[in-house]
Structure formats: structure tokens, C-alpha cells
BALOBA-1460 file (C-alpha; in Angstrom, 3 decimals):
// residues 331
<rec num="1" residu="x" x="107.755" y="95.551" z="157.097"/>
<rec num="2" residu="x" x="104.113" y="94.078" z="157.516"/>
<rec num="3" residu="x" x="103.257" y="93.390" z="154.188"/>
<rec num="4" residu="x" x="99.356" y="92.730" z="155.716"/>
<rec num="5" residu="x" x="99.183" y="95.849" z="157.294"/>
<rec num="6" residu="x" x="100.769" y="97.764" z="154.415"/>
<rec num="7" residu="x" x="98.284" y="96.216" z="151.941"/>
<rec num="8" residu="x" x="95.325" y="96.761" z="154.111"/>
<rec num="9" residu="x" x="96.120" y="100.352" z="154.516"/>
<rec num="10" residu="x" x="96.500" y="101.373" z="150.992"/>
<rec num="11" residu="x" x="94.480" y="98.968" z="149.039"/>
<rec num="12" residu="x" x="91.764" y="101.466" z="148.439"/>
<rec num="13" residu="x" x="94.443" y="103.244" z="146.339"/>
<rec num="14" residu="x" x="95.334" y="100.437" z="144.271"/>
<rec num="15" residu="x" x="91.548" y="99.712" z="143.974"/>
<rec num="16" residu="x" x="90.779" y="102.650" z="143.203"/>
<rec num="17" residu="x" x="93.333" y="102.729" z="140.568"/>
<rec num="18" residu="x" x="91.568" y="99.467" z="138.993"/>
<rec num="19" residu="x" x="88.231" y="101.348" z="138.640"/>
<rec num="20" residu="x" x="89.534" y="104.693" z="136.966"/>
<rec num="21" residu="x" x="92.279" y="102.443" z="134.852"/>
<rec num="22" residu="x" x="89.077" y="100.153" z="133.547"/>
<rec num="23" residu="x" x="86.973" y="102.951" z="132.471"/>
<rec num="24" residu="x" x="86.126" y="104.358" z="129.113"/>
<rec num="25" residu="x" x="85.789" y="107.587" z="129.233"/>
<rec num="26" residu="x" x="87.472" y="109.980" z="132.009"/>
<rec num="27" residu="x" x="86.181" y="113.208" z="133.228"/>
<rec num="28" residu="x" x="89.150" y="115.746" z="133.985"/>
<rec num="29" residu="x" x="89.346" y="115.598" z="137.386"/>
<rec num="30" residu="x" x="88.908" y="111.898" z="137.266"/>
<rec num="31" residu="x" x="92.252" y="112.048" z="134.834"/>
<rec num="32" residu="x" x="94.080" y="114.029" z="137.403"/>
<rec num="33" residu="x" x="92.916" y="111.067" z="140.357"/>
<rec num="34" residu="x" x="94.614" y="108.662" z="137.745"/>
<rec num="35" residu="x" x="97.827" y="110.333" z="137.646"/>
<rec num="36" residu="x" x="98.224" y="110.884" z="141.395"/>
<rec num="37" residu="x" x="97.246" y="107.533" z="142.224"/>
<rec num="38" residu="x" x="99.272" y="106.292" z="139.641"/>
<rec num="39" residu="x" x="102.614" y="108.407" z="141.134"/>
<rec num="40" residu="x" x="101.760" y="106.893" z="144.821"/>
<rec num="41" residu="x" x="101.251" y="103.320" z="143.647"/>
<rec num="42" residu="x" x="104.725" y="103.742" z="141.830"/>
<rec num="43" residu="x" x="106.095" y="104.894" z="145.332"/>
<rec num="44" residu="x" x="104.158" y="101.934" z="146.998"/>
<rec num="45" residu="x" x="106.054" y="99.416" z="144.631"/>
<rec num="46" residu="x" x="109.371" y="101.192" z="145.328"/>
<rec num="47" residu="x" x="109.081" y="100.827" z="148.798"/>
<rec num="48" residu="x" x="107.536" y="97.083" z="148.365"/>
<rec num="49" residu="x" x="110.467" y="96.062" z="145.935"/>
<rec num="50" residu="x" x="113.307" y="97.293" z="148.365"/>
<rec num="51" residu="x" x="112.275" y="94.635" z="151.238"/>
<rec num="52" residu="x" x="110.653" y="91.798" z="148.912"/>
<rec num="53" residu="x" x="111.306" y="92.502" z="144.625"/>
<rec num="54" residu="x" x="109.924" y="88.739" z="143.888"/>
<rec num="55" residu="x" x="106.690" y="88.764" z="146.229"/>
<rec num="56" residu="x" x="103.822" y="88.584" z="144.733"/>
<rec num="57" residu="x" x="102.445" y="91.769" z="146.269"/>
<rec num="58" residu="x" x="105.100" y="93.512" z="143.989"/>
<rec num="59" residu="x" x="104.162" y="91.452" z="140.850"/>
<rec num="60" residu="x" x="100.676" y="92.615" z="141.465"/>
<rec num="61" residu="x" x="101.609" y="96.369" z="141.626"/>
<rec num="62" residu="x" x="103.383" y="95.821" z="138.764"/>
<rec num="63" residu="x" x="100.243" y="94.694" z="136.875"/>
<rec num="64" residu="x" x="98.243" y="97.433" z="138.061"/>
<rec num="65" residu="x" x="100.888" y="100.130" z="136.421"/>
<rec num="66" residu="x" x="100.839" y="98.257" z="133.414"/>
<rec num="67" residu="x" x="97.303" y="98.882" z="133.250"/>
<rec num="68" residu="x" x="97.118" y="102.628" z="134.506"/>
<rec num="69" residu="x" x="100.006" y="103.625" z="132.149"/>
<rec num="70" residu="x" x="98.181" y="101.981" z="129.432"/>
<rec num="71" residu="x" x="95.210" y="103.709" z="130.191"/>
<rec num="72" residu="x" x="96.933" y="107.392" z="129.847"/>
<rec num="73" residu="x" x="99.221" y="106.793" z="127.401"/>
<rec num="74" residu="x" x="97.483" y="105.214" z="125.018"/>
<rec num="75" residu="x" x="97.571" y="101.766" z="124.127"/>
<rec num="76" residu="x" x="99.471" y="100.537" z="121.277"/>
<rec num="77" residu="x" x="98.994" y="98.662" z="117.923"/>
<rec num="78" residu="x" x="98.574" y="95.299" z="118.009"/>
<rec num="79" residu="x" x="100.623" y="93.223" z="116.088"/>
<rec num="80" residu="x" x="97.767" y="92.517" z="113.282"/>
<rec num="81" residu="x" x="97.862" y="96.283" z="112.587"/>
<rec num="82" residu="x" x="101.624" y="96.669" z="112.575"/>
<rec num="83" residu="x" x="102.049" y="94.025" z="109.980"/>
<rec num="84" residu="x" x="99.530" y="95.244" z="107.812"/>
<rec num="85" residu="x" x="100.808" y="98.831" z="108.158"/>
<rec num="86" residu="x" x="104.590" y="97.213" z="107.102"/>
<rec num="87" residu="x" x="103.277" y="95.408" z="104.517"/>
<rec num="88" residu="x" x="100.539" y="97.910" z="102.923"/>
<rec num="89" residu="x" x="102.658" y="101.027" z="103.773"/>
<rec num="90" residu="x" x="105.986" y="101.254" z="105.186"/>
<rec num="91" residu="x" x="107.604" y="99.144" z="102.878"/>
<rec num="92" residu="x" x="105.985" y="99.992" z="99.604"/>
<rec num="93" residu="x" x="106.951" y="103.544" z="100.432"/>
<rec num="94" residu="x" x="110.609" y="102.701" z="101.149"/>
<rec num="95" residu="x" x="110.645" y="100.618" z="98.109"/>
<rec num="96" residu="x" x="108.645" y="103.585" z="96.022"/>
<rec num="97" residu="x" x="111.277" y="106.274" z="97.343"/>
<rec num="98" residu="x" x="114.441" y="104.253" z="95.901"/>
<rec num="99" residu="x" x="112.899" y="103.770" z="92.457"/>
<rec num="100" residu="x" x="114.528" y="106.257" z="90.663"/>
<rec num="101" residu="x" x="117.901" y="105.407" z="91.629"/>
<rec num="102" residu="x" x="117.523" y="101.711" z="91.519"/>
<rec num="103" residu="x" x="117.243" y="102.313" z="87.820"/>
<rec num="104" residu="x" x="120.019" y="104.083" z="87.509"/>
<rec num="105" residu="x" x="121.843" y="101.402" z="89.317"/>
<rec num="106" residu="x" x="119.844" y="98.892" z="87.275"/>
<rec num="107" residu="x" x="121.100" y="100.847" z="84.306"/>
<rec num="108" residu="x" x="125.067" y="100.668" z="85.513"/>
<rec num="109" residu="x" x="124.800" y="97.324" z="85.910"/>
<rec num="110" residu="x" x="123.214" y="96.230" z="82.699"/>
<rec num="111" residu="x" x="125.930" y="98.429" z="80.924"/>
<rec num="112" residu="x" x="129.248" y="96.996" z="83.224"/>
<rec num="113" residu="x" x="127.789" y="93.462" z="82.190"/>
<rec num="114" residu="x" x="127.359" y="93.970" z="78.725"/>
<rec num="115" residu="x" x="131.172" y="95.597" z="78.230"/>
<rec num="116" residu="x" x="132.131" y="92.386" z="80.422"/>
<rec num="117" residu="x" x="130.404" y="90.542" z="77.993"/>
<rec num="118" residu="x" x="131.715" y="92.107" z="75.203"/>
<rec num="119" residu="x" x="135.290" y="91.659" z="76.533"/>
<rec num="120" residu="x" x="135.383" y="88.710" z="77.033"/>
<rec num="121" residu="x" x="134.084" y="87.491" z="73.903"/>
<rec num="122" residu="x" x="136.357" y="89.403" z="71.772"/>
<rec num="123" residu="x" x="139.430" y="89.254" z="73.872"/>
<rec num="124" residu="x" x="141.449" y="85.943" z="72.872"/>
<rec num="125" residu="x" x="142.618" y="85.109" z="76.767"/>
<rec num="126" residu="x" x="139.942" y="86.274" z="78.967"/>
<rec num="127" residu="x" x="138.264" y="83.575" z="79.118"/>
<rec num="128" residu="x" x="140.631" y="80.970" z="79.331"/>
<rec num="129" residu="x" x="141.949" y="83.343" z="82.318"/>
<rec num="130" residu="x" x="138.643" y="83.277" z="84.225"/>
<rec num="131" residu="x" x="137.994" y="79.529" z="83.421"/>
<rec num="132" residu="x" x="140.650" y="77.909" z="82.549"/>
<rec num="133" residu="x" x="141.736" y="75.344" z="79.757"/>
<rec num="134" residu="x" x="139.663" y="75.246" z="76.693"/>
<rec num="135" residu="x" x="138.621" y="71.587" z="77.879"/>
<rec num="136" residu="x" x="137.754" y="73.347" z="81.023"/>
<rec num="137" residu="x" x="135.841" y="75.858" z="79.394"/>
<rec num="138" residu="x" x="133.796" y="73.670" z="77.153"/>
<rec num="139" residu="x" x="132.813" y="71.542" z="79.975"/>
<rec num="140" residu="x" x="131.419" y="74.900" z="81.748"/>
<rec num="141" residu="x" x="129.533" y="76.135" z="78.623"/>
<rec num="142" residu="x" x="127.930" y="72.385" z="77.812"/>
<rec num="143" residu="x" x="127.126" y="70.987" z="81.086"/>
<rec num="144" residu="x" x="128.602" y="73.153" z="84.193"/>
<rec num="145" residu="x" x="126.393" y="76.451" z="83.942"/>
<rec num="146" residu="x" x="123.128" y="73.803" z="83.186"/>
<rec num="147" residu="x" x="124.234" y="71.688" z="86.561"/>
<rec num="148" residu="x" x="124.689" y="74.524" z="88.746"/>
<rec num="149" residu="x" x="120.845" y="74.650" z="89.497"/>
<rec num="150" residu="x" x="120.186" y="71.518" z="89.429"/>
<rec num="151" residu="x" x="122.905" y="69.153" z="90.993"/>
<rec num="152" residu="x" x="121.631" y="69.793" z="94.390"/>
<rec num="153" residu="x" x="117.953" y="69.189" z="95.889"/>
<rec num="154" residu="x" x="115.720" y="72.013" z="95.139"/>
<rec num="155" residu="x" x="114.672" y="73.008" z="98.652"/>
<rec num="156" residu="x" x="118.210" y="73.306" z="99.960"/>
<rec num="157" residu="x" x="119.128" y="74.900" z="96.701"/>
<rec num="158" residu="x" x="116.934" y="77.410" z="97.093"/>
<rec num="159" residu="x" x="117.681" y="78.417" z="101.044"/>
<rec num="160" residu="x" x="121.358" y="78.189" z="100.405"/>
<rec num="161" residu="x" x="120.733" y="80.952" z="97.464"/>
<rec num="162" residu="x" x="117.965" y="83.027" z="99.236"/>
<rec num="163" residu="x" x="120.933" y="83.160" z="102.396"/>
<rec num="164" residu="x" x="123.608" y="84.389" z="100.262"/>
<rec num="165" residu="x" x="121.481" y="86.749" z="98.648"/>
<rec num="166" residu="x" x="120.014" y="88.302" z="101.599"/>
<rec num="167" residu="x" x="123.421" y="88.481" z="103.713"/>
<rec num="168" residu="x" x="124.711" y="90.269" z="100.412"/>
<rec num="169" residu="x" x="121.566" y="92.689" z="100.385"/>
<rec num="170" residu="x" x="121.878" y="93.636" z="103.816"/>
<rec num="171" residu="x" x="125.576" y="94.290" z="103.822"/>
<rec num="172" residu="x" x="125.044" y="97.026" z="100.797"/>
<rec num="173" residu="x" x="122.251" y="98.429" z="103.129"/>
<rec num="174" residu="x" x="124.694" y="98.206" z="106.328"/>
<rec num="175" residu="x" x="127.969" y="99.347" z="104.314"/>
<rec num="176" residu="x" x="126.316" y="101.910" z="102.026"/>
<rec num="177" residu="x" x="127.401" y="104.964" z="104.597"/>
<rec num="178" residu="x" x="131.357" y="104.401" z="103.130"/>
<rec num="179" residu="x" x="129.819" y="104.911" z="99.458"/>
<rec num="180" residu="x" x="132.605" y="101.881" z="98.299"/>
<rec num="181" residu="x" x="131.088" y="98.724" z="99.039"/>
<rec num="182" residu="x" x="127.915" y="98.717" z="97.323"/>
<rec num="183" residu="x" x="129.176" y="99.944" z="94.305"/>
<rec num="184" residu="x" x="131.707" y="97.875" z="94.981"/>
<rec num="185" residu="x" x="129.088" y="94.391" z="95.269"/>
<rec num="186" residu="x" x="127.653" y="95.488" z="91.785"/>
<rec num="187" residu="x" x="130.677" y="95.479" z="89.821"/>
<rec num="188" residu="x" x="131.728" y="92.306" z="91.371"/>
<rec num="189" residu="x" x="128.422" y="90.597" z="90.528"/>
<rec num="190" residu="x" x="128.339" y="92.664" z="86.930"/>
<rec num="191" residu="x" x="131.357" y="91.334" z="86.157"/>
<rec num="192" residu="x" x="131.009" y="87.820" z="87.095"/>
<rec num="193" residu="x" x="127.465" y="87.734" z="85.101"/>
<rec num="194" residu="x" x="129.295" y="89.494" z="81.838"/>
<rec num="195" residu="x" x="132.000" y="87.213" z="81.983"/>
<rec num="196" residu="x" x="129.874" y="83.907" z="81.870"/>
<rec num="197" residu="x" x="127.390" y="85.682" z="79.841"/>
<rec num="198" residu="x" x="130.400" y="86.292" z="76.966"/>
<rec num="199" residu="x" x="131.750" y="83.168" z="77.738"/>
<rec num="200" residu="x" x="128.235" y="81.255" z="76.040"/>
<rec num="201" residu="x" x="128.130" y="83.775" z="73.822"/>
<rec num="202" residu="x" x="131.661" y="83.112" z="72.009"/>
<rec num="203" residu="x" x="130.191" y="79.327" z="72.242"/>
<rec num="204" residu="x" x="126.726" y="79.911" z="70.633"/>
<rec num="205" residu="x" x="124.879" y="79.327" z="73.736"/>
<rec num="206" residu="x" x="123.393" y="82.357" z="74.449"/>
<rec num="207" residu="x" x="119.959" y="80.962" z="74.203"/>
<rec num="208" residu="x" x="120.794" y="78.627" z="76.807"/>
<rec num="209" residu="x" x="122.393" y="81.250" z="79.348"/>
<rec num="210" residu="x" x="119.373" y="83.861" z="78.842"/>
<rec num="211" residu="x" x="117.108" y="80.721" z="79.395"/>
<rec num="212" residu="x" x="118.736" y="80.130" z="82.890"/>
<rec num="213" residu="x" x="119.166" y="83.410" z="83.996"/>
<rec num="214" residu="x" x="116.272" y="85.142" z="83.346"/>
<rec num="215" residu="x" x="113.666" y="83.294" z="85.228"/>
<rec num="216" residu="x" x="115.039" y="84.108" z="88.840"/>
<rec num="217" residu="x" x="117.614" y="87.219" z="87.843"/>
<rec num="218" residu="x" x="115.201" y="89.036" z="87.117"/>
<rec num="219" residu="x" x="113.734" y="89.685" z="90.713"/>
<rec num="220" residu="x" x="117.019" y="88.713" z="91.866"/>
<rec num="221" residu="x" x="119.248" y="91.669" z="90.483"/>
<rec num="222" residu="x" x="116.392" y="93.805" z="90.991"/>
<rec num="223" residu="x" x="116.928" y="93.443" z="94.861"/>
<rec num="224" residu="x" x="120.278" y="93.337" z="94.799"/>
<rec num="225" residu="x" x="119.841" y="97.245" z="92.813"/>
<rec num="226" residu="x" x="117.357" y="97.939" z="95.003"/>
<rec num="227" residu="x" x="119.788" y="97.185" z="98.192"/>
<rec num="228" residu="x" x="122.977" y="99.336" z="96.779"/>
<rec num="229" residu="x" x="120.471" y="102.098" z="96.102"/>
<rec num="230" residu="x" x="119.196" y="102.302" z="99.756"/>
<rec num="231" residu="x" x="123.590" y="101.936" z="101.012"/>
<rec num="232" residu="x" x="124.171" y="105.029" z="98.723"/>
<rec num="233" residu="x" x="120.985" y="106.528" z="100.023"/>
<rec num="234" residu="x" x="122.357" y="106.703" z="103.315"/>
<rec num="235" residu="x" x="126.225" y="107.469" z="102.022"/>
<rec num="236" residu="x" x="124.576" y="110.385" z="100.803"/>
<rec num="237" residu="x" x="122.408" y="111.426" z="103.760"/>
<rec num="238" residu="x" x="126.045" y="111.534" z="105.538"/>
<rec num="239" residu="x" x="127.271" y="114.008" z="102.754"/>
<rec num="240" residu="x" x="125.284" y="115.993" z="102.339"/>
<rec num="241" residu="x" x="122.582" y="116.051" z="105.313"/>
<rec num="242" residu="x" x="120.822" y="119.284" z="104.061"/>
<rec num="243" residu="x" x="119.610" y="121.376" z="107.457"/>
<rec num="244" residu="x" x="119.910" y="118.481" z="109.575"/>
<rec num="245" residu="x" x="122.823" y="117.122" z="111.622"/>
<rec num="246" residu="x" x="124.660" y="114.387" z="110.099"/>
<rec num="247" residu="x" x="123.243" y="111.877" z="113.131"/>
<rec num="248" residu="x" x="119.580" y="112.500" z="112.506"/>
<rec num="249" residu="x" x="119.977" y="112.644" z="108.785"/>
<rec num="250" residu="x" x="121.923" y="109.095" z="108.978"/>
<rec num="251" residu="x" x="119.228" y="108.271" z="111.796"/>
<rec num="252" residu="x" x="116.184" y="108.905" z="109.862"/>
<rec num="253" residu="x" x="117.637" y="107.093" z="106.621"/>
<rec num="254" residu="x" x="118.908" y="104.612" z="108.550"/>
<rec num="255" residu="x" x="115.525" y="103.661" z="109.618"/>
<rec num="256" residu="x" x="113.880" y="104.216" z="106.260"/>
<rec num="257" residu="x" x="116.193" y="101.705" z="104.971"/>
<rec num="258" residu="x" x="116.262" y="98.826" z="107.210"/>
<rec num="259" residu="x" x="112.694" y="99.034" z="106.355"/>
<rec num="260" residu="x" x="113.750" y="97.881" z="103.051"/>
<rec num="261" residu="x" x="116.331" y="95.693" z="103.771"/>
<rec num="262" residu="x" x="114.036" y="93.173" z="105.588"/>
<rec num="263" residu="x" x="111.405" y="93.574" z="102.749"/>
<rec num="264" residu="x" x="114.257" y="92.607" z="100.506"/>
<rec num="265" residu="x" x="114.439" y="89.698" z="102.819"/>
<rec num="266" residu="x" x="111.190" y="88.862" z="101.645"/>
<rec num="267" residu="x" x="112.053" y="89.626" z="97.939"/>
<rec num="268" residu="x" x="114.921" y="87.499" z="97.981"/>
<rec num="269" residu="x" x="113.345" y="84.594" z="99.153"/>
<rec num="270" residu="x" x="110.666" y="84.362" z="96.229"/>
<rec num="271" residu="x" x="113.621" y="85.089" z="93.927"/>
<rec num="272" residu="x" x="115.387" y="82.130" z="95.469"/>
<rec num="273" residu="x" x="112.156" y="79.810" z="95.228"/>
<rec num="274" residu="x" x="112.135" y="80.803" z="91.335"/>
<rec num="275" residu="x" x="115.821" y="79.702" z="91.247"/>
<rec num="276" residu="x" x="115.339" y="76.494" z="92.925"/>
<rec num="277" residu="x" x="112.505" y="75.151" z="91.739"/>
<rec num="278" residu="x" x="111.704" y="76.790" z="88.200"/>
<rec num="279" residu="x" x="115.164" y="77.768" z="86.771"/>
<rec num="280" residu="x" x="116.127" y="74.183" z="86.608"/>
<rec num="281" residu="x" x="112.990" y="72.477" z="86.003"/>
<rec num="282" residu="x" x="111.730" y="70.879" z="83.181"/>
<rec num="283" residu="x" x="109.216" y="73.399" z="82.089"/>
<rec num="284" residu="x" x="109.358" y="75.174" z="78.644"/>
<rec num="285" residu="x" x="111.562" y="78.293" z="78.499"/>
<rec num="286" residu="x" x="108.881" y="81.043" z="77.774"/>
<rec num="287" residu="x" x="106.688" y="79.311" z="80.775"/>
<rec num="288" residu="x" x="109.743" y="79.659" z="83.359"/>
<rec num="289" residu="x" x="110.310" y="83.570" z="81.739"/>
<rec num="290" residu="x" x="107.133" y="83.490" z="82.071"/>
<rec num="291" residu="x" x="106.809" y="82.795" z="85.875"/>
<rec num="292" residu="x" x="109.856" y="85.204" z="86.581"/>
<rec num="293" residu="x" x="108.474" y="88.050" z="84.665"/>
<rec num="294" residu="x" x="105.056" y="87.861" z="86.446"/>
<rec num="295" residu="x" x="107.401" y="87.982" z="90.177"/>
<rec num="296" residu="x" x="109.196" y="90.743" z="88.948"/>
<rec num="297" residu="x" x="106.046" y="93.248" z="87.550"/>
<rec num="298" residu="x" x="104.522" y="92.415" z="90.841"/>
<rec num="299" residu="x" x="107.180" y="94.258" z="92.751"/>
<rec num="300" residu="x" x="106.520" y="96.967" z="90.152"/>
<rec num="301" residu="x" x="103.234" y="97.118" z="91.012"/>
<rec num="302" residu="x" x="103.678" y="96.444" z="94.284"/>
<rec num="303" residu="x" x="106.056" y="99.588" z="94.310"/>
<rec num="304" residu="x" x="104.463" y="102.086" z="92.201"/>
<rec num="305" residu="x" x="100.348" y="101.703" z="92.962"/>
<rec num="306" residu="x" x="101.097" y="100.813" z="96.913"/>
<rec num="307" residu="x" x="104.006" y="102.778" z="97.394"/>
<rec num="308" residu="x" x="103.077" y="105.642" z="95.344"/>
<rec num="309" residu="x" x="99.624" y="106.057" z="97.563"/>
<rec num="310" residu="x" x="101.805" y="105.701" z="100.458"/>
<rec num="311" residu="x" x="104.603" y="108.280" z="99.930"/>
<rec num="312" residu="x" x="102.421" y="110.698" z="98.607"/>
<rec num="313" residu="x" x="100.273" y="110.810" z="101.842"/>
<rec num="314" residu="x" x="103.661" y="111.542" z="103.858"/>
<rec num="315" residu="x" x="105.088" y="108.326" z="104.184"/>
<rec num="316" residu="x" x="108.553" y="107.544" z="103.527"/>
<rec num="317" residu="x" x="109.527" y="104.052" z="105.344"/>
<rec num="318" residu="x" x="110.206" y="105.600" z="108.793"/>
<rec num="319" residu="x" x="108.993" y="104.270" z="112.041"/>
<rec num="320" residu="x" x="106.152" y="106.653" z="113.673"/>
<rec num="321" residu="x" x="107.359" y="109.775" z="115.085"/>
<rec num="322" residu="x" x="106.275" y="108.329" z="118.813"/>
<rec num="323" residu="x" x="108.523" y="105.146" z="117.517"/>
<rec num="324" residu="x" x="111.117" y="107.335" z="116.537"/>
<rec num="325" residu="x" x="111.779" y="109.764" z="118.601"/>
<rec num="326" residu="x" x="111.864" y="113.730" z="118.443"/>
<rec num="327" residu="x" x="114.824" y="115.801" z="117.440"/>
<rec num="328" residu="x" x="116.375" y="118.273" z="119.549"/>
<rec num="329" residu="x" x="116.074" y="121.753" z="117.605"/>
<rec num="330" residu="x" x="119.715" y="123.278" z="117.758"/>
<rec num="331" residu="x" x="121.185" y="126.628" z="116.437"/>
């Protein structure tokens, strides 16, 4: 095929197309020139592509779509909008949605820890179980649980605690649907923070482990509550999906919730940057409670004046509905 002779024959079309796909306002017959020249490029490009798909004739064409479909469909966000729309909406109202139950997993962890606590304590042979000879033991209490956030730099401390928080975060998100694992992560971390927790306790350092843990755990648990609420959210979507299908319930939690898990992401990170850098630093104690207590009533805030706006204008964490998709209504 003549690629000259083809262009020179139908490049009043594609012209055409330019001038109706660069104006501002369309009348409705103008509209209806759009679409058919639009169709008939397409076929143009088809027909270009099947004797030459890298020319530069087709890359052209290509362009010239772009544009047109653009033009009728609408064009998009820009990414300036969509992260102020994540950050001012979406996620405070996926964050806003969970609060209730993050509480109550909040609440089930505070009490697993404390009978941990209490156990251990009280229980001649726990402790030495979970930590060994008393030599062993003393060794944690007076210098071990201190050195854990500090023996290593700061900075590397702090990624190496921000990734193992996050990958934990997003596997309670990811896992919730079996309704085991996340509850399954809390007790786990409960009991290993009721155990140590007890163990200073039956050694008169309380102070000191309150001191430590309070600064980052703080925001830390919170997110880690917050991520086991939004598994069982979806566990529970799959249960019981209301008038829905059990796909498009999932579906549209789903999506709510991996909202959440990459603003937890975000929460974990500042969490870890406490742990790192103010948990083990040489501050006073109420100034590095201080500086964790500040992180964690700004999620607070963050969840209940943002998100609270947010979800009661409609929004719940979804994508759009053009993002998302429409359901198919079925009997």
C-alpha cells in the first residue's frame, strides 16, 4: 500500500478530527462529526497497522485518537488532584469507617496483654520458659530490652522496623477474608508484649518498659488494630454479604481496604521514625511520650474531623464508580 497516496486522500479526516478534538465547546451535530470521524480514523489505523504497526504514520493516528477520545470521554484527574483526593478523602474515610472496630480490637488486645502480663508475673516458670536462665533473664530486664533500640544506627533501625511492620499490616489486610490470621497476628504480638511487659514488672522495671514502649507503640499498635480491623472487615463482607453477591461485596471491601492498607504504609513509617530516632534517644521520658502522643492524636484527628466530613458526604474509601466499575443487577 501507498502510504502517500493513502495519507493524501484522507488527511482531511484526520484534520478535521484535530479541529473538532481542539475545541471547547461542541454543537450536537459537531459531536456526532467527532464520533464518525473518530470510528473511520480507528479503521484508517487498522488498516495502516496491518502493513506497517511501527511507521510513524501509525504513531501519528495513534496520537490523534488519544486526543479525540479524550475529548468525548472526558479527560481525567491529574495526578495533583488524585493525591489530594487520597489524602483529604479516601483515606480518612477508610480510616473513619474502621474506627469502631479498631477499638474493639484495640480493646482485645490491651486485655490479652495485660492477662499475659499478669501470667507471667505470677506464674513461677513462665518466664524462665520464654527467656531462659535467671542470668539470662536479668541480662534482658537490665540491659537487653534498653539495647534493642539502640544497638543499631537509627536510620536503618527505623526502615528495618517500618518494613516489618508494614509487611505485617498488609498481610492482616490480605489474609483477613479466612477470619484466622489477623486475629491470629494480635494474639501473637499481645502475647509477646504481655510477656516482656510482666517480665519488668516481676523485676521493678516497669517504669523503664512503659518508657520504651510508649513513645512509638502507641501509633504503632494503633495500625497494627487498625489493619486486623479492615482483614475482619472483609472476612465479614464474605459472610455475610447482605443483598449483594459474595464477589462484589468482597470486591467493594476489598477496594475500601487496600485504601487503608497503603495509608497504613504511611502510618507505619512515622511510627517507625518515632522508634528509631526518639524511643532510644536521650531525651527526657515525658518529652519522647510526649512526641508519640502528639503522632498518635493526629491520626485521631486526622480520622474523626477529615474522615468524618468525608464519610458522611458518601464516601467510604472506594475508588470512583467510573474507577470501579458497575455491577451487573441479577435476580
Amino acid at each position: 500500500m501507498d502510504m502517500d497516496a493513502f495519507s493524501a486522500v484522507h488527511a482531511p479526516d484526520w484534520q478535521r478530527l484535530d479541529e473538532l478534538s481542539a475545541r471547547r465547546r461542541l454543537s450536537g451535530e459537531e459531536a456526532d462529526e467527532l464520533l464518525r470521524l473518530y470510528r473511520r480514523t480507528s479503521a484508517h489505523l487498522s488498516t495502516i497497522r496491518s502493513v506497517a504497526p511501527e511507521g510513524a504514520l501509525s504513531a501519528a493516528l495513534s496520537m490523534r485518537l488519544s486526543r479525540a477520545r479524550t475529548r468525548f470521554t472526558g479527560a481525567r484527574s491529574n495526578f495533583l488532584e488524585d493525591l489530594v483526593s487520597f489524602f483529604v478523602i479516601a483515606l480518612p474515610a477508610g480510616f473513619y469507617r474502621l474506627r469502631w472496630l479498631t477499638l474493639v480490637v484495640g480493646a482485645a488486645f490491651i486485655l490479652t496483654a495485660w492477662l499475659a502480663g499478669m501470667w507471667a508475673a505470677s506464674t513461677p516458670g513462665v518466664i524462665s520458659a520464654a527467656l531462659g536462665s535467671d542470668a539470662q533473664v536479668r541480662e534482658y530486664v537490665e540491659r537487653d530490652f534498653a539495647a534493642y533500640y539502640s544497638e543499631n544506627p537509627a536510620a536503618s533501625f527505623a526502615g528495618q522496623v517500618w518494613t516489618n511492620n508494614a509487611w505485617i499490616a498488609l498481610q492482616s489486610v490480605a489474609f483477613g477474608i479466612t477470619g484466622i490470621w489477623g486475629p491470629y497476628v494480635l494474639y501473637q504480638n499481645a502475647l509477646n508484649v504481655g510477656i516482656a511487659g510482666g517480665t519488668m514488672a516481676a523485676y521493678g522495671e516497669l517504669d523503664v518498659f512503659f518508657s520504651y514502649i510508649l513513645p512509638h507503640g502507641l501509633m504503632e499498635l494503633t495500625a497494627v488494630f487498625i489493619a486486623v480491623a479492615a482483614g475482619l472487615r472483609i472476612f465479614w463482607a464474605w459472610v455475610a454479604p447482605g443483598r449483594q453477591t459474595r464477589s462484589t461485596a468482597v470486591a467493594a471491601e476489598g477496594r475500601s481496604l487496600f485504601t487503608v492498607a497503603l495509608g497504613l504504609v504511611i502510618v507505619l513509617f512515622l511510627s517507625g521514625l518515632v522508634e528509631g530516632f526518639v524511643t532510644p534517644s536521650p531525651l527526657p521520658t515525658w518529652l519522647r511520650m510526649t512526641i508519640g502522643a502528639a503522632l498518635f492524636g493526629a491520626y485521631w484527628a486526622y480520622t474523626l474531623v477529615l474522615g468524618g466530613r468525608a464519610y458522611r458526604e458518601g464516601h467510604r474509601g472506594d475508588l470512583s464508580r467510573r474507577d470501579s466499575g458497575d455491577a451487573l443487577r441479577t435476580a
